[in-house]
N, C-alpha and C positions, 0 to 999 in steps of 0.2 A: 576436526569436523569434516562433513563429506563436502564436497563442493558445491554442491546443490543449496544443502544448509549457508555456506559461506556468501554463497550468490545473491541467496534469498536477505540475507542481514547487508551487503551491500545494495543494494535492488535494481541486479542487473541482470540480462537474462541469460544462463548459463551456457546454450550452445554460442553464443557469441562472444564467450571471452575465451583467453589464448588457448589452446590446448595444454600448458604447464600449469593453470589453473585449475584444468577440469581431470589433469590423468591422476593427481593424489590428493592426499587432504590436505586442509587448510589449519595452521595451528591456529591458538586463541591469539598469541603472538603476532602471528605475519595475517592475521584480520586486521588487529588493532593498526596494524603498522600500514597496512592498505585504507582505513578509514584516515588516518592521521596524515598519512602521505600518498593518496592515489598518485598511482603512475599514468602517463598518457593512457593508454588503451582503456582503463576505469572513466578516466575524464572524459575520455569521446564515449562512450557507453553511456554514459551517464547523462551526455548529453542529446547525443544523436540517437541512440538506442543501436538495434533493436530494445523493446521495454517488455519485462514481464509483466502479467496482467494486473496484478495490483498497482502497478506503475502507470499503468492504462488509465485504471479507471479513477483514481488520485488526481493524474493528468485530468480527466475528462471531469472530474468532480459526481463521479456515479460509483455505484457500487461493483463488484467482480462480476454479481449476478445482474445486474443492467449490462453488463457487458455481454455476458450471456445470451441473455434477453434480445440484444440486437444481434447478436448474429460476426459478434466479434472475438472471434476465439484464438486467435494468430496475434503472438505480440504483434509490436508498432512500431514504428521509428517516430523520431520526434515530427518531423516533417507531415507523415501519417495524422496524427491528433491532432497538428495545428489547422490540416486542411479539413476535419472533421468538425472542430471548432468552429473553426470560416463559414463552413456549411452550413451550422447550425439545425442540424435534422430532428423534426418532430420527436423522435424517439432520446433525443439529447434533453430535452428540455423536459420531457416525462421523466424518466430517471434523475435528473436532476431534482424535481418536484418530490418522487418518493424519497430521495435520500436525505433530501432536508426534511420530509416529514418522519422518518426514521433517526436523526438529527434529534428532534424535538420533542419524539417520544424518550429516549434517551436521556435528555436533560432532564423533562418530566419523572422518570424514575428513580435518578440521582437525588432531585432534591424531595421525593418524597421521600425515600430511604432515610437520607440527613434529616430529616426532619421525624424519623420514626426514629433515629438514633440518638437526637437530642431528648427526646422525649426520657431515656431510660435513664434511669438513677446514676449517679457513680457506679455502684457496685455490679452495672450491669445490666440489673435485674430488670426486668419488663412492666410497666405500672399496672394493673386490671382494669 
C-alpha cells in the first residue's frame, strides 16, 4: 500500500515519519508488524505527534469539520491540544455540543433501523 494509506491506518501524520517510511510502500506484512511492534519513532509520534487531523479532532472530541470551522488546518503536536484543552475556547465547547448531538442522532437511527428490521418476517419480507 502507498504510505499515505499505511500512515493513515497507523494514525500518524506522514511527513513526519522517517523518510524509509515515506520513499516506498508499505506491505500488509510490515503494517501488521508495525501495529504489533511499533518501533520508537511510531511511539513518539504517536505520542508527541505532530497529529493528522482526524487525530486532532479525536483528541479534541470534535469533528475534522469543527476543526475546520475553527480555523485549525495544521496538524498538532500533543502538547498543542493539551493547551487548547487548558484553554477551553468557546468554539471547543460548540463543537463538542454538535458532535454529541450528531452522536445521538446517530443512535437514534440505529435503533430505529433495528427496530424496522425486527419488524420483518424470517424470510425477509417486509409486513404491509
Amino acid at each position: 500500500m502507498k504510505p499515505a494509506t499505511a500512515a493513515a491506518k497507523l494514525g500518524v501524520y506522514l511527513p513526519a515519519t522517517p523518510a524509509e517510511f515515506q520513499d516506498g510502500p508499505v506491505s500488509r506484512t510490515e503494517l501488521d508488524e508495525l501495529q504489533r511492534t511499533p518501533p520508537e519513532w511510531l511511539r513518539e509520534l504517536r505520542r508527541t505527534g505532530p497529529h493528522p487531523r482526524a487525530v486532532v479532532a479525536a483528541r479534541l472530541r470534535i469533528s475534522t469539520s469543527g476543526l475546520a470551522r475553527a480555523g485549525l488546518t495544521d496538524p498538532l503536536t500533543t502538547e498543542e491540544i493539551d493547551a487548547i484543552i487548558a484553554e477551553s475556547p468557546e468554539w471547543l465547547h460548540r463543537e463538542r455540543a454538535t458532535q454529541a448531538e450528531v452522536k445521538r442522532e446517530e443512535q437514534r437511527l440505529r435503533e430505529r433501523d433495528a427496530a424496522r428490521a425486527a419488524e420483518r418476517d424470517p424470510k425477509g419480507d417486509r409486513r404491509a
